[in-house]
N, C-alpha and C positions, 0 to 999 in steps of 0.2 A: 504494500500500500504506500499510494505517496502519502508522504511524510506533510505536508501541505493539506494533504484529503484526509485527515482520521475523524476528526470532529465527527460524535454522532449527530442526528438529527430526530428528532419525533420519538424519545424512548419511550415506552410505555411505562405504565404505573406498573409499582412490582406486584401488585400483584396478580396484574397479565403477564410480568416476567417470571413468576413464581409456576404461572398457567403451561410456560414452556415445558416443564416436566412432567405436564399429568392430563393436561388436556387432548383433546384429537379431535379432527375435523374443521375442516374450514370450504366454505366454498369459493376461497380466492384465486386470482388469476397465476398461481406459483408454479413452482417448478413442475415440471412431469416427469417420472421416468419411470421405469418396470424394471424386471428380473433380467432384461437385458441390456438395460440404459443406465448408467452410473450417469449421475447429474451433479456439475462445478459449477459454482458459482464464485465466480473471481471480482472481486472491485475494482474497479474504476474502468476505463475504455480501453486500455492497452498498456495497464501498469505490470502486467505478465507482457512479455513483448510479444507478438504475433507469432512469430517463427518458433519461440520458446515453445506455444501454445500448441501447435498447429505438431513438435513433433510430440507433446503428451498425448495428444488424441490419435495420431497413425500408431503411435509404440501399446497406447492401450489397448488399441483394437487388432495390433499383430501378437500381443499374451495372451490374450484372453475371443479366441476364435468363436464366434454370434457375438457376442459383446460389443458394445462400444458407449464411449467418450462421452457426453451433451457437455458442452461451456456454455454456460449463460453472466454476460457481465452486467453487473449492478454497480449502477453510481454509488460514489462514497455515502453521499446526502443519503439517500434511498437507504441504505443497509440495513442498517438497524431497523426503522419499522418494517420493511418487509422481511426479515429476518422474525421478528416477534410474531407476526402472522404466518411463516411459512413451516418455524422448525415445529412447530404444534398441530399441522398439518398432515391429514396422509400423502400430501403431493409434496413430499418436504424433501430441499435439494437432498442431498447424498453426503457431497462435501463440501464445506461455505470458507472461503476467507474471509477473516475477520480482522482488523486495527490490531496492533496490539495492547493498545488501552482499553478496547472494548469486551477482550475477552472476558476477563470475571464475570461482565453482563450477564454472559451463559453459562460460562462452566457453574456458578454459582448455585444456579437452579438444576444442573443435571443437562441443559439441553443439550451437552454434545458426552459421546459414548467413553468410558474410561478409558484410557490407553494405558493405563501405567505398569502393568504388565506385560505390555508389547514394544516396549519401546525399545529392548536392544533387536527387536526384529526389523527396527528401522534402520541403525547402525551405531556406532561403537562414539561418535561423536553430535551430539545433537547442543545447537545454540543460533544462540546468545546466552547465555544463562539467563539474565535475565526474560527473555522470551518465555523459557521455558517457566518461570516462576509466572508469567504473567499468565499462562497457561494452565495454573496448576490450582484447586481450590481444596481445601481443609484436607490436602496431601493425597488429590490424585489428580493426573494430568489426562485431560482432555482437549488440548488446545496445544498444537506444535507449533514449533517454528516454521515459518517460512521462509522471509526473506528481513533481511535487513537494511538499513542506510543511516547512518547516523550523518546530524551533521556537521558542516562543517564551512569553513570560510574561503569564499570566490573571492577574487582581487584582479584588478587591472594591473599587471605588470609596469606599465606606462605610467600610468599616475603616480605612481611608488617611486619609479625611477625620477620621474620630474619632480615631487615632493621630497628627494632624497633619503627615502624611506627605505629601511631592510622590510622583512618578515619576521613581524614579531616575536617575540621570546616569551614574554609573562601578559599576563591580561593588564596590565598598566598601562604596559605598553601599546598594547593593542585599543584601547579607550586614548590616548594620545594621539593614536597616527590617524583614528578616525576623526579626532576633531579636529586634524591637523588638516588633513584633506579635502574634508568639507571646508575648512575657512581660505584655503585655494582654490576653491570651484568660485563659480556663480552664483547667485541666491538660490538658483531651483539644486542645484548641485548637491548630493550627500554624501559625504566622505562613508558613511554605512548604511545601506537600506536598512530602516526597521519602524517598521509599522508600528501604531501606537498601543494596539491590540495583539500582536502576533508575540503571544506567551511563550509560546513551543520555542523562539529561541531565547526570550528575553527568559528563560528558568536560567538558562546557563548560567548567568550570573548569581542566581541564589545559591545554585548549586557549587558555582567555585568558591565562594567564601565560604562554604561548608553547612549552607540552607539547604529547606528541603520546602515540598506545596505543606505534606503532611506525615506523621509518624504513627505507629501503633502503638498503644500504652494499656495494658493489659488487654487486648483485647477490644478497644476503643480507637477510633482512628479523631488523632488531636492535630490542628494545623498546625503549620511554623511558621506563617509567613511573616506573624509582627515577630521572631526574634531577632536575637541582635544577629547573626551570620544573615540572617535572609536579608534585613533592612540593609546590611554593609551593601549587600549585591544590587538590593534595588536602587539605592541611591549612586551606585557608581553607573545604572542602566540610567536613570533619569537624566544623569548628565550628559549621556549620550543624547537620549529623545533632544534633550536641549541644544547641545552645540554640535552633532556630530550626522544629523538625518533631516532630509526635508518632507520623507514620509508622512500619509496625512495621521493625524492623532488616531481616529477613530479605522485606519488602513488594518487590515490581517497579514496571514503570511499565503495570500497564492497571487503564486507567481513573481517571487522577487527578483530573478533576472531579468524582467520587462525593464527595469529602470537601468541596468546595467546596459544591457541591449542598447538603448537610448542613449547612453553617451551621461545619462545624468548623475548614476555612482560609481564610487569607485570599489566597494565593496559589498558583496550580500551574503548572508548564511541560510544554506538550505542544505539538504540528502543528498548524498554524493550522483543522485542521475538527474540533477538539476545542471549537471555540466553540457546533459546531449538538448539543453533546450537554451544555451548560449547560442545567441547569431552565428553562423558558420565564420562572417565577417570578422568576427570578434574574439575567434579561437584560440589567434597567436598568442593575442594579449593577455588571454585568459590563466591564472595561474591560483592555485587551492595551497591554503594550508589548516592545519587541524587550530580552531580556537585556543589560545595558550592558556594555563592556568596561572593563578595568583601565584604560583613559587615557579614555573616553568612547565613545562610538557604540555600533555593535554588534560585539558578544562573538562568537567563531567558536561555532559551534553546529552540533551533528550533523544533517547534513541527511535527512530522512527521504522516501521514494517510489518509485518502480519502474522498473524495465527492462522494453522488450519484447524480446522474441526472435523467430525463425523457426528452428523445429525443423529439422537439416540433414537429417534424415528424412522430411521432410512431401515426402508426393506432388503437394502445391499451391504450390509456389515460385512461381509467379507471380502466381496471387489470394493467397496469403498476403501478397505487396509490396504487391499492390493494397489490402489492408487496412490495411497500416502507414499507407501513404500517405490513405486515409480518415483516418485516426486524424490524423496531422498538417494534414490541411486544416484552414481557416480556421472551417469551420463547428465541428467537432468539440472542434478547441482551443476556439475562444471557448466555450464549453458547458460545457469541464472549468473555464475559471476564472470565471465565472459559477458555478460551484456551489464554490469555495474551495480547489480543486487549484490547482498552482501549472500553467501550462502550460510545454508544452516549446516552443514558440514563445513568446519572451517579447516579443514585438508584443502581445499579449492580456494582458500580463499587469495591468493599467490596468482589466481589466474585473474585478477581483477585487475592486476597489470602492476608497473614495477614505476609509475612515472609518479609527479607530486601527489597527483590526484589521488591515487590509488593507496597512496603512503598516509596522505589525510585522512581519507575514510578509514582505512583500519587502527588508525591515530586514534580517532575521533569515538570509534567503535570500544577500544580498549576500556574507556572509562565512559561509557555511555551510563544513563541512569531513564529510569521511565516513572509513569504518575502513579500515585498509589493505587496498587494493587485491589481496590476496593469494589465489591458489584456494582457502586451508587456511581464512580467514576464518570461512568457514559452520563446519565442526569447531570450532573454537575457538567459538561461540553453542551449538553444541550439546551443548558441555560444560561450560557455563556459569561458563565461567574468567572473567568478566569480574564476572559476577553475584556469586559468589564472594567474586572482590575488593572491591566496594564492599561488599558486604555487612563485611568485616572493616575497612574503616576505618570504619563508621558506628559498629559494635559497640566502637570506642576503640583496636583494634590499635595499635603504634607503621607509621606511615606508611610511611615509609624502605622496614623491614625489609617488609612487606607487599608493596611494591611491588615492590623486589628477585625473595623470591618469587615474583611473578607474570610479571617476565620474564622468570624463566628457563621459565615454562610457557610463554609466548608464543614464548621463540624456537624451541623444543622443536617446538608444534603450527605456526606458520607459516615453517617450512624442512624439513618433509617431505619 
């Protein structure tokens, strides 16, 4: 999943998500398949790449002889509610990619089948780890890795060179060369794109002072964002909003290469296959390194990509395994990171190439971190409590009290 598209949309109340595990029948327009049709459902229009796709379903239908494939792709937006109406269904896909913020939605309630027992029948290395944790509810896993992208930071080589700028070392650094930047552009000019809403990268900064959204505390999910590590990160991010971006306040995060493309920044962060949607024009120039942290390396950074499932409704429990296990074989992994997924076998992950780019993302991947693990997660995206908040620290709010505020939303929506 791109990393730009997780946001759920339309969650239901839990206790239609609670319905995922016990209810049947629906007379909606969802998926169809029989005893000879295994049914995917992938996200977004071609965040699987065509080619990728195209050999899952000839290789499925040459194992498994009368058998075959159905893909069906579903918008990011879309997921989740058609997801709530489909896996409670007899017409319910087979196998569904899901965010991987959104998995607990379902593993939670049961909707997708245990795996935890099968999973060295996938193979000897399965991640992110974290994937795998986001995948896993009160210690069994129904939710595998897919794919990953963590992100990380585009830069104009040019501007750098004219600013007489390196590639930064520590996040100071990196808050310096972007206001340095911006204050040699033009007015529309931003030394960094970042939108006044787009969370997903502005966490990194909580996260490298050593903040977090939220923590478990016996069993309780408690926010962090008024504490002191979180506030150090927002207020080093607010400085930015201020001198370092012409992004609009209330802007998200799709599509931040547009402003790059444009000639208008010199920097944006996004998932390392936001590099194949750079102007072809704009190639040379183009140059990635992994966000720095507060002492050097790399910065924890939200890791963006997806879970698979198996519907515990699906009449194909067994070709649905037989496709997971496609999916994890050697051919298919090498394939995803050969086209800039990160794989879930990280034996392959070497073939994602050996140039900056490829060194960034596995940079970036090393210390990635993801949202709490919580079912209530997805509500909390679809009420865009997070959105919200950075939008009011970009807009000058005092920090603190903002922050405060928003955790007492947070503990509100994730202890339901």
């Amino acid at each position: 999943m791109k990393l730009t598209k997780i946001a759920a949309a339309g969650v239901a109340s839990a206790l239609a998500l609670t319905a995922l595990a016990a209810c049947g029948g629906s007379d909606g327009d969802e998926a169809e398949g029989g005893s000879d049709t295994v049914t995917l459902w992938l996200a977004g229009k071609e965040d699987t790449p065509k080619k990728v796709e195209d050999w899952l379903v000839k290789e499925f239908a040459a194992q498994h002889e009368g058998k075959s494939l159905k893909v069906q792709h579903i918008e990011w937006g879309e997921l989740i509610p058609r997801l709530n109406t489909a896996l409670q269904s007899d017409k319910t896909p087979d196998v569904v990619e899901v965010g991987n913020t959104q998995a607990a939605t379902f593993t939670s309630v049961g909707a997708f089948t245990d795996l935890t027992d099968k999973l060295d029948e996938l193979g000897d290395t399965i991640g992110p780890k974290s994937f795998v944790e986001a995948g896993t509810y009160d210690g069994k896993v129904s939710a595998v890795p897919y794919y990953w992208g963590s992100r990380y930071i585009f830069y104009s080589k040019k501007a750098f060179k004219d600013a007489g700028l390196e590639v930064p070392t520590t996040l100071a650094d990196f808050n310096q060369a972007a206001t340095q930047l911006k204050a040699e552009g033009d007015a529309k000019f931003s030394g960094f794109w970042l939108p006044g809403q787009d969370w997903r990268n502005g966490i990194s900064w909580i996260f490298a002072n050593g903040g977090d959204i939220a923590t478990q505390e016996d069993g309780k999910w408690v926010a962090t964002l008024s504490s002191p590590e979180s506030v150090k990160g927002l207020t080093e991010l607010q400085g930015l909003y201020e001198k370092a971006t012409t992004a609009p306040k209330d802007g998200k995060d799709a599509e931040p290469w547009t402003a790059f493309n444009n000639g208008e920044a010199a920097m944006f962060m996004a998932p390392s296959w936001a590099r194949w949607s750079v102007d072809e024009k704009r190639a040379a120039d183009l140059g990635g390194f992994a966000l720095p942290g507060v002492d050097g390396g790399a910065a924890p950074v939200f890791a963006g990509g997806s879970n698979l499932g198996i519907s515990a409704k699906s009449k194909n429990q067994d070709l649905s395994f037989d496709l997971l296990k496609l999916i994890y074989s050697d051919e298919f992994q090498q394939q995803l990171a050969q086209n800039g997924l990160g794989p879930a076998n990280d034996s392959f992950t070497n073939l994602m190439g050996d140039d900056e780019f490829a060194k960034a993302a596995v940079a970036a991947a090393s210390n990635s971190k993801l949202t709490p693990a919580s079912p209530e997660w997805a509500a909390v995206e679809s009420a865009s409590i997070m959105e919200e908040f950075f939008g009011k620290i970009a807009s000058g709010e005092d920090v603190a009290s903002a922050a405060k505020a928003t955790d007492d939303k947070l503990n509100a929506a994730l202890n339901k």
